[in-house]
Z-matrix of the N, CA and C atoms (Angstrom, degrees):
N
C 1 1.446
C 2 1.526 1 109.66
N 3 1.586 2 121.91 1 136.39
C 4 1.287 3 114.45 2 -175.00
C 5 1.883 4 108.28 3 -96.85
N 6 1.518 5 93.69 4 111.86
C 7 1.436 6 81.00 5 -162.38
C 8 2.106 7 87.90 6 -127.18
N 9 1.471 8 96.92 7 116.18
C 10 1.560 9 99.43 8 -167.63
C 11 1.522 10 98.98 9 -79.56
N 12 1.736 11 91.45 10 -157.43
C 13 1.611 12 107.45 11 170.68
C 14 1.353 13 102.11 12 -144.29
N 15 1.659 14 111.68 13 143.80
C 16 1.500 15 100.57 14 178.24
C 17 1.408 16 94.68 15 -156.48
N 18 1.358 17 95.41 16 175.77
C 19 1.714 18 105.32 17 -162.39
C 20 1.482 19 102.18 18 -110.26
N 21 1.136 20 131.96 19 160.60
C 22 1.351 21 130.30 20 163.40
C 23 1.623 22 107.58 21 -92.82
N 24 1.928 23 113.66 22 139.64
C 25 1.027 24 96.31 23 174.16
C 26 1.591 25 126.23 24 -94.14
N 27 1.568 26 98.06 25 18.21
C 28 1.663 27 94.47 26 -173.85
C 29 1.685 28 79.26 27 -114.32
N 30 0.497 29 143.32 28 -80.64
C 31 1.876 30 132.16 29 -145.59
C 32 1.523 31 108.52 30 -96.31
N 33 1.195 32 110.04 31 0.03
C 34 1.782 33 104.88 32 174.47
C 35 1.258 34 122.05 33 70.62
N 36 1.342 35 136.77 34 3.87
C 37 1.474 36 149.86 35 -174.21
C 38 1.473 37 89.67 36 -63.06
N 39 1.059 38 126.76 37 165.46
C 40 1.549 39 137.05 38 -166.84
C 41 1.585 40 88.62 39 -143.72
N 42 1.166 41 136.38 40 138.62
C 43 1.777 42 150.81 41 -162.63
C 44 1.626 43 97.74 42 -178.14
N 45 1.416 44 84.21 43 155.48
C 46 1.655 45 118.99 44 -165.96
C 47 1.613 46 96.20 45 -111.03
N 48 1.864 47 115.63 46 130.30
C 49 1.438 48 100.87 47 163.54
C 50 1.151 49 98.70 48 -158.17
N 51 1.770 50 125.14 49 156.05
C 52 1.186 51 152.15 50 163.31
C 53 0.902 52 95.62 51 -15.56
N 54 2.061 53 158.23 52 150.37
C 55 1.355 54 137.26 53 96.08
C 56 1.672 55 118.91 54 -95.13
N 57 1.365 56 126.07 55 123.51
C 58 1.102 57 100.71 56 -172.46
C 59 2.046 58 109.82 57 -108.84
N 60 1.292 59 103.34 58 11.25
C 61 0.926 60 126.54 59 173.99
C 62 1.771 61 132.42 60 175.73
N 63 1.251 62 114.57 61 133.97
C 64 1.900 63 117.53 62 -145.77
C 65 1.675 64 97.69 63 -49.92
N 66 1.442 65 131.32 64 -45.17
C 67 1.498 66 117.02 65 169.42
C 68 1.450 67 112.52 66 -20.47
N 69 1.224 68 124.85 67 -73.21
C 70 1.766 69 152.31 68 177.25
C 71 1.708 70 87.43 69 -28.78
N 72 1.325 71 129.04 70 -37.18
C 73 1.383 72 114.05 71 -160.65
C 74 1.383 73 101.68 72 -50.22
N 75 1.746 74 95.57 73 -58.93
C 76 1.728 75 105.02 74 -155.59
C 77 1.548 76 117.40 75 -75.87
N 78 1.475 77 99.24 76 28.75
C 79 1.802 78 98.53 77 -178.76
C 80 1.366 79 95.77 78 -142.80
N 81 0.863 80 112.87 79 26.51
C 82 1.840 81 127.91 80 164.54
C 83 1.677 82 111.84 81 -86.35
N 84 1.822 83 87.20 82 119.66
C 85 1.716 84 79.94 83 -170.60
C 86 1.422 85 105.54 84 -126.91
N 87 1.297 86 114.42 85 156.96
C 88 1.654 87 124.99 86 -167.53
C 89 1.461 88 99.64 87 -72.10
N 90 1.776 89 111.94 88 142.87
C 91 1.129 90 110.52 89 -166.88
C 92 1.501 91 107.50 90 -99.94
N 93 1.510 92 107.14 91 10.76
C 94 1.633 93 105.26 92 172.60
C 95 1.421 94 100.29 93 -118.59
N 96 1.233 95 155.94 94 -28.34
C 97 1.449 96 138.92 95 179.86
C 98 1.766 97 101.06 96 -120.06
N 99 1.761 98 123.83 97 12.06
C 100 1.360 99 95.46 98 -176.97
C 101 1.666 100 147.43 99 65.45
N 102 1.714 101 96.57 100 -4.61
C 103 1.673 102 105.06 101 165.08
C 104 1.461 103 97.03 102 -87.22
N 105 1.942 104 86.99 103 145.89
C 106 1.504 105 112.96 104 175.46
C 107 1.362 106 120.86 105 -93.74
N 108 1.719 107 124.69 106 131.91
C 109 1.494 108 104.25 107 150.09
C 110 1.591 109 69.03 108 117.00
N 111 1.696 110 120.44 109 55.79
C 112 1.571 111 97.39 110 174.12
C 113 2.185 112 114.06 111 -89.12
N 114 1.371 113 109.55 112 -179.82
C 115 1.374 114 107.79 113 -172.21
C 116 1.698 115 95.97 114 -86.73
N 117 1.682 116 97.40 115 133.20
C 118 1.551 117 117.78 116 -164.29
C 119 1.746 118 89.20 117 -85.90
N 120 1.298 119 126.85 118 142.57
C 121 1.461 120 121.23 119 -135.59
C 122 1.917 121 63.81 120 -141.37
N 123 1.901 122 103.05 121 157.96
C 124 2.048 123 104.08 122 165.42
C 125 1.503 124 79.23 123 -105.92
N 126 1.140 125 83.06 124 149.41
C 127 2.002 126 116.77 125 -178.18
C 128 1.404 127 95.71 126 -101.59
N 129 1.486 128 94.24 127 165.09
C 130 1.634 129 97.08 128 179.58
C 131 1.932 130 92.22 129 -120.44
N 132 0.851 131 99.35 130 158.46
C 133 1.384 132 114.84 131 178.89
C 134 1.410 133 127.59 132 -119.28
N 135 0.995 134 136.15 133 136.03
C 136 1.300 135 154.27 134 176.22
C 137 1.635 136 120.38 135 -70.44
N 138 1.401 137 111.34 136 109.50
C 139 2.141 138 101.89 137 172.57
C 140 1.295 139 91.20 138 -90.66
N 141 1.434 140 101.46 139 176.50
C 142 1.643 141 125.91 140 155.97
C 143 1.654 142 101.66 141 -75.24
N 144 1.537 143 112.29 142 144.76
C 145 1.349 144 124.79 143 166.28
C 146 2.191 145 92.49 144 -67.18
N 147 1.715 146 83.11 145 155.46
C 148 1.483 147 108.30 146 178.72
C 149 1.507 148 94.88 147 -121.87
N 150 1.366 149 111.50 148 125.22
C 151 2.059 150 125.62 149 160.00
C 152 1.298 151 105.62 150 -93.08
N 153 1.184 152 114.83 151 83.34
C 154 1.693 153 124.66 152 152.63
C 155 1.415 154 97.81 153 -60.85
N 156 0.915 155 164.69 154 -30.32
C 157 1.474 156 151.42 155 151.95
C 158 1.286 157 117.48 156 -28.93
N 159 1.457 158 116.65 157 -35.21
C 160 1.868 159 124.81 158 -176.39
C 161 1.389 160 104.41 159 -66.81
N 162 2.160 161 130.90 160 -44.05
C 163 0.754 162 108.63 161 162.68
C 164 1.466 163 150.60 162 -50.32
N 165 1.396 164 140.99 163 138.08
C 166 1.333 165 131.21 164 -170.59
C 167 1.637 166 106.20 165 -110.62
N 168 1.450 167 106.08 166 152.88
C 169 1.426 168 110.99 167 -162.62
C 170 1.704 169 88.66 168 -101.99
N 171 1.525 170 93.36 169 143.61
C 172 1.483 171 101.94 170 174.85
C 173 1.664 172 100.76 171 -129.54
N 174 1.868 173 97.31 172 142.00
C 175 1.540 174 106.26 173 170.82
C 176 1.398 175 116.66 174 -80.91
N 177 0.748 176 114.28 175 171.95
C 178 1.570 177 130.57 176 171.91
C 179 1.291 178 107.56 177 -127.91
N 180 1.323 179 108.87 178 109.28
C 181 2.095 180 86.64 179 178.50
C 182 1.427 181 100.13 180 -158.73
């Protein structure tokens, strides 16, 4: 699901919302003062951790 982050430009609250297409941006409204059309903010994202420990070392000899 494409679910951004954006800022409001009147009160600065930072909120998470649905877009299901870029029209939808500019009618996105802050859920604490109700202005539309907030600033679409890059998110940071989260990986899964990797256990290089699970691999096992093999000799050759």
């Amino acid at each position: 699901m494409p679910i951004y982050e954006f800022r409001c430009k009147k009160c600065k609250k930072i909120f998470e919302s649905l877009v299901l297409s870029p029209k939808e941006e500019e009618t996105v409204s802050c859920p604490k003062c109700g202005t539309k059309g907030g600033e679409k903010l890059m998110s940071v994202f989260a990986g899964g951790k990797s256990d290089s420990s699970s691999c096992s070392s093999t000799s050759f000899g």
